[in-house]
N, C-alpha and C positions, 0 to 999 in steps of 0.2 A: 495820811501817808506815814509809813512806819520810821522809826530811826534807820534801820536798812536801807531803805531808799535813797534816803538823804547822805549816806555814805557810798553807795556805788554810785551816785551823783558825782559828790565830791569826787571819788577816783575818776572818775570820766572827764569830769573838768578839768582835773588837772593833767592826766594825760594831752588833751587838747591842745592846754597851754602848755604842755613841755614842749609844742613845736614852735614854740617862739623861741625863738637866738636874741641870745644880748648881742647887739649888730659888732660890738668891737671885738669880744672874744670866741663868737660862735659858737658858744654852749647855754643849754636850755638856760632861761631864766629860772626854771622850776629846779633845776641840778646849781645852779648857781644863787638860792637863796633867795633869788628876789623875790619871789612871791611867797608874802610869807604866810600867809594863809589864805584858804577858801573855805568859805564857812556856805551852804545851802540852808535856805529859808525857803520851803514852798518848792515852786517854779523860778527863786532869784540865784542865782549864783554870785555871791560877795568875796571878792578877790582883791588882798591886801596885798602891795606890791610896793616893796621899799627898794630903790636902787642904790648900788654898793658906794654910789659915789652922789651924794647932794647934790652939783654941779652936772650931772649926768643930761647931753641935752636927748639924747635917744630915748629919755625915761616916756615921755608923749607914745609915742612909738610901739614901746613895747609893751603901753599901758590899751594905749587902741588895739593893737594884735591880741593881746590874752581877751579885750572882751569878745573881739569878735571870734574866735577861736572857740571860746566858753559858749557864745550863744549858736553856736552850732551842734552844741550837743544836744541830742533830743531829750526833754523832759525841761530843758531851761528856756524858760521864755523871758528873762529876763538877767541882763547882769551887769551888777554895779564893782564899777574897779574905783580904788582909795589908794592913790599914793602916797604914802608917808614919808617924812625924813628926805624930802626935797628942797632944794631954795622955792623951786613954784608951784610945790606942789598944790596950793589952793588952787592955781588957775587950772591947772593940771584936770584936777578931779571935777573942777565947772565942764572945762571943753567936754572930757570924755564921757562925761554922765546924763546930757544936755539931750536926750533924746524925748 
C-alpha cells in the first residue's frame, strides 16, 4: 500500500471524526484540537485525542464516538484511540481499546 493511501485514509478518517461534537461546546473535536493526530498503519487507524480540559468527564465519550466514526470508514478495519493529558486517561484507553 503506497504513502497515498495511507493519506486519503488519514483525510477520510478524520473527516468521519469531525462528526463528533465536544457534547459542551458543539464543535467538531477535529476543529476544536482534540484530536491531535491520526496516524494510519495498514488497515489500523491510530487517533490521539487530548481533551482541552484533564477533568473532562465526556472525554470517554467522545474517545468511543471517534473510533467508532473512524472504523466506519472503508479501508479501516481497525482503530486504536489514545487519550493523553487526562486525570484517567489510562483507564480511558483500557475501556476503549478492549475489543
Amino acid at each position: 500500500m503506497g504513502r497515498n493511501m495511507s493519506a486519503e485514509l488519514a483525510n477520510e478518517v478524520k473527516e468521519a471524526v469531525s462528526k463528533v461534537n465536544d457534547p459542551h461546546m458543539g464543535v467538531s473535536i477535529v476543529e476544536m484540537g482534540i484530536v491531535q493526530n491520526i496516524d494510519i498503519d495498514g488497515t489500523t487507524a491510530k487517533i490521539v485525542i487530548k481533551p482541552t480540559n484533564p477533568g473532562c468527564m465526556s472525554v470517554a465519550r467522545m474517545a468511543a464516538d471517534a473510533k467508532a466514526q473512524a472504523a466506519s470508514v472503508d479501508g479501516i478495519d481497525n482503530v486504536q484511540v489514545t487519550v493523553e493529558g487526562h486525570a484517567m486517561a489510562d483507564s480511558i484507553n483500557e475501556m476503549i481499546n478492549k475489543d
